[in-house]
N, C-alpha and C positions, 0 to 999 in steps of 0.2 A: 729904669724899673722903679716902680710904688717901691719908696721904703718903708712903709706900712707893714709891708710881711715878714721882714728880720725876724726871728727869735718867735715868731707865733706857730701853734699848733694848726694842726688841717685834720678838725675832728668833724666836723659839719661844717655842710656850707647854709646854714642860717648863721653862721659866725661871720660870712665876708656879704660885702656888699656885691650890688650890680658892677659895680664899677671896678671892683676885685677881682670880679669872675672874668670879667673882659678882658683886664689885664695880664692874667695866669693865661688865656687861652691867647691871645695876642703872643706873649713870651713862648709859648709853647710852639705856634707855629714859625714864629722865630728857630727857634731852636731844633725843629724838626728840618725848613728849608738848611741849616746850614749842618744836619746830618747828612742829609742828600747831596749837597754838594762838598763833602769831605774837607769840611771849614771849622770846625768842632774845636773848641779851646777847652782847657781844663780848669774851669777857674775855681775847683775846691779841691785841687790836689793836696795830701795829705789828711784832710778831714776824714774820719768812720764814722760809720753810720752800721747799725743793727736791726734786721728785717728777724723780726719776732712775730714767727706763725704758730696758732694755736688750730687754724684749720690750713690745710695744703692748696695751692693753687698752683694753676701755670701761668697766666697772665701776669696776677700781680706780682707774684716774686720774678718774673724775668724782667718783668718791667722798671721795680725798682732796681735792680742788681744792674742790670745794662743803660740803666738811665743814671745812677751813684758811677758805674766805671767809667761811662762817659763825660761826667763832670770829673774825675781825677780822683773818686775819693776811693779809700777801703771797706770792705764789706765784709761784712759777718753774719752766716743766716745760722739761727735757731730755730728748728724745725718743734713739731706737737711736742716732743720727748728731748729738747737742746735745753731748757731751763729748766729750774724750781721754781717759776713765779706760780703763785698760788697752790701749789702743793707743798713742799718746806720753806717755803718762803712768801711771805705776803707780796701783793702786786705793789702797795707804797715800798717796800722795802726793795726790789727789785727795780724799780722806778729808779731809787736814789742810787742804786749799785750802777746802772747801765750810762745815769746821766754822768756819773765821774770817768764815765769811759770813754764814753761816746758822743758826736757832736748831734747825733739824730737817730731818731728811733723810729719804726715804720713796726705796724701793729695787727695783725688779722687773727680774726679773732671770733669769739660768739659774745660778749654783753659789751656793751655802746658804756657801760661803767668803766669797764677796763681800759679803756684805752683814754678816756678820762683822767682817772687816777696817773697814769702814765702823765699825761702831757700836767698834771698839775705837781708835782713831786720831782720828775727828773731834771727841770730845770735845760734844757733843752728842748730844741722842735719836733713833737709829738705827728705821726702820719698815718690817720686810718683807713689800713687798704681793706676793709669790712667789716662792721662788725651785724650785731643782730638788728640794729635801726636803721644804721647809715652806711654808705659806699660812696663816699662822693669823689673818689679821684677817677671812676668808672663814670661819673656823670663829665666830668672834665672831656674826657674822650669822646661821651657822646656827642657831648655839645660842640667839642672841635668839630669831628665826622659831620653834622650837619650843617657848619658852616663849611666846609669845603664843597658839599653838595648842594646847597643852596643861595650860600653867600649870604647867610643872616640868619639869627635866631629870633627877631622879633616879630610877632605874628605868625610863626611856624603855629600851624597845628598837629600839635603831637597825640598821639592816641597807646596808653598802656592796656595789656590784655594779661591778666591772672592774677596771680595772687598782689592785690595791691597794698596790701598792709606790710610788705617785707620788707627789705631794705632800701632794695630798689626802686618800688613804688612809694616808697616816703621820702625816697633822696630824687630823682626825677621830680616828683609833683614841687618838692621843697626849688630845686634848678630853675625848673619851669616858670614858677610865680618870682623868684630874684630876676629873670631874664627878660620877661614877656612877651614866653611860648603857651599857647594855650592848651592848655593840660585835660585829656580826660582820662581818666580811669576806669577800666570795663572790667568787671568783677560783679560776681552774686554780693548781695552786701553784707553779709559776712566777712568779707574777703576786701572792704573796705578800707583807705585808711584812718586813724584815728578820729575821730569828731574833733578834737583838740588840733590835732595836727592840719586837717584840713580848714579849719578855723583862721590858723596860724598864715597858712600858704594862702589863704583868699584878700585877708587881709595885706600883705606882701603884693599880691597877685594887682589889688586895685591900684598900688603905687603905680606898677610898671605896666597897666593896662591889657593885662591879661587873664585869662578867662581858666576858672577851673570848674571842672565839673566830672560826676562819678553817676556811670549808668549798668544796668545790666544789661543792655540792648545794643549786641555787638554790631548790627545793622548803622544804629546812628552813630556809633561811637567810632566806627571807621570811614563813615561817609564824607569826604572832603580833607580826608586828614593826608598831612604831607609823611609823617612820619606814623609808621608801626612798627613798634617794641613787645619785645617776651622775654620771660623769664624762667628759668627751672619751675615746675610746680611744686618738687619738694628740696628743701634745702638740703645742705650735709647737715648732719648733726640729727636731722629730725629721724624719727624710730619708722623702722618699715611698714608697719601699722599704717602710718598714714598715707602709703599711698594708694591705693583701692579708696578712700574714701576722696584725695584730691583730685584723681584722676577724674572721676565720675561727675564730682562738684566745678572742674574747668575746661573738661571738653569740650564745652558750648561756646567756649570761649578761646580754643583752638585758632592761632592763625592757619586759615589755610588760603587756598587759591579764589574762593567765593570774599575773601576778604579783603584781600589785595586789591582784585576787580573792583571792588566797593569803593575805596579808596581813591582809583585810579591809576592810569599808566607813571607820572611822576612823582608818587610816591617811593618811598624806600622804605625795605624790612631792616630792622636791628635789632640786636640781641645780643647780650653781656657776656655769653657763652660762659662753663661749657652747654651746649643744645641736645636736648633727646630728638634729633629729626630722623632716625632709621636706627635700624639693627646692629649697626656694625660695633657697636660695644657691649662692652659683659651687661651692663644694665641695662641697655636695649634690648639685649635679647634676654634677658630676664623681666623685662616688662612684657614685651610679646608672648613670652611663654606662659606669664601668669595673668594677664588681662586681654590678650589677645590683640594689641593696638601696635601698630608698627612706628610710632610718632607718637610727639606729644604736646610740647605747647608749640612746636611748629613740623608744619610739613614738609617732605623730602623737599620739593618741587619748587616751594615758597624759600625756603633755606641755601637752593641751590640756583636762585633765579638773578637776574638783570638787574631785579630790585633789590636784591640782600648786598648791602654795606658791612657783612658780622666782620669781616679781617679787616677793612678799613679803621674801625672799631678797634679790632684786637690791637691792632699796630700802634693806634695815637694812644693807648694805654702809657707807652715807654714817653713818648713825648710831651703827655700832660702829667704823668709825676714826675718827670726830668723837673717841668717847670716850679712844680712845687716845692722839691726839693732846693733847686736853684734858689726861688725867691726867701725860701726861709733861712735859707744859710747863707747867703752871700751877704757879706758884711756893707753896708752902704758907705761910700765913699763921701 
């Protein structure tokens, strides 16, 4: 294993190279074949580690929790309401409380500062499972998932559909241009990512020979693409206000079964979940009741099809922050 990763944060991946990124997914599926065949060692028995959520999930916190118990160490979750960081307590000061306790910190969160401040103050290896910029142990995953399904990421064309300025489409496009996946973004351009950032990732993109581009025109943006991607259209955190006006502003931009055809039969759908594809939850059926749409950035049909990889997905979750966590803590020999 790169002992380049000892003792470093996993705040973005504009922080690791190509050659980083390869290496955490190589480990991971390492790590994943010897979960499956019940060969699993423990080699940070005794280490804790503290999963400090400011927003709730299922993924991320099962994924670190079962991926820290599988490497041997102890866990500690603080849920929205388990600390004082930033209420009577500042996040530096909280920072240095956690590092004299703990060998590693994992972070979710709403500002891309917070988890900053963390990883520069504690003095230990900082893990951001979210925040309002970045998600990139969700990009790990993907990029695993589409090399088991295709056997490579370079020259994949990838295609995102919605809100592309949010975590996901700024840490994806960010993957994309380190790995050389050719990246579009399909979004009204409002809904763009940053000038700066796209700037950032073209630049990047020319190292690794790969091609980014941002369209409103879901036709070409899905035509030949091996991979389509969706996201929530509205985040947690954001006020109910906004969704009548997102909804309206990304239906056009709807995966559904006209898109998939476009694409072709050997493409694959994914998606970070959780998904609004039907009724069966409180907020599905309170979107149906107040906008009349059964679905939303993806369809039953598309969600439920041959092509949808979302559990493949959800699963190498635990496997590519196993790896991350592995590689920042394991002391090199």
């Amino acid at each position: 294993m790169n002992n380049s990763f000892y003792g470093r944060n996993f705040l973005t991946l504009l922080d690791f190279s190509k050659e980083e990124i390869s290496d955490l997914l190589t480990l991971a599926a390492k790590l994943k074949a010897k979960k499956k065949a019940n060969a699993e060692c423990r080699p940070l028995t005794g280490k804790n580690v503290v999963l400090l959520f400011e927003k709730d999930s299922t993924r991320t916190r099962c994924a670190f929790q079962v991926g820290a118990n599988d490497l041997g160490m102890n866990i500690t979750y603080l849920g929205p309401t388990g600390s004082q960081m930033g209420k009577k307590e500042t996040i530096k000061d909280t920072a240095r409380v956690l590092g004299r306790m703990y060998d590693g910190i994992e972070y979710r969160g709403y500002k891309q500062e917070t988890v900053e401040i963390l990883g520069e103050y504690s003095g230990v290896p900082v893990w951001n499972g979210l925040t309002d910029k970045y998600h990139p142990t969700q990009i790990l995953a993907d990029f695993l998932t589409i090399i088991e399904k295709f056997g490579h990421l370079e020259g994949i064309n990838f295609t995102y559909f919605g809100d592309a300025r949010n975590n996901m489409g700024n840490s994806l496009m960010i993957g994309a241009a380190k790995m050389g996946i050719n990246f579009t973004a399909c979004a009204p351009k409002a809904l763009w990512p940053s000038a700066n950032l796209v700037e950032t990732c073209k630049k990047i993109a020319a190292e690794s020979n790969a091609i980014i581009r941002l369209t409103e025109d879901a036709m070409i943006a899905s035509e030949n693409a091996d991979v389509i991607y969706t996201d929530v259209w509205v985040s947690m955190g954001e006020p109910e206000s906004v969704w009548k006006e997102r909804i309206e502003t990304l239906m056009p931009y709807q995966v559904n079964q006209k898109i998939m055809e476009n694409a072709g039969e050997t493409a694959i759908f994914m998606h970070c979940l959780p998904a609004f594809h039907n009724k069966d939850t409180k907020i599905g059926v309170d979107i149906f009741e107040k906008f009349g749409i059964d679905a939303m950035e993806v369809t039953e049909d598309v969600f439920e099809s041959k092509q949808s990889v979302v559990f493949d997905e959800a699963e190498n979750r635990l496997h590519t922050i196993k790896a991350v966590m592995y590689a920042t803590m394991r002391e090199p020999k």
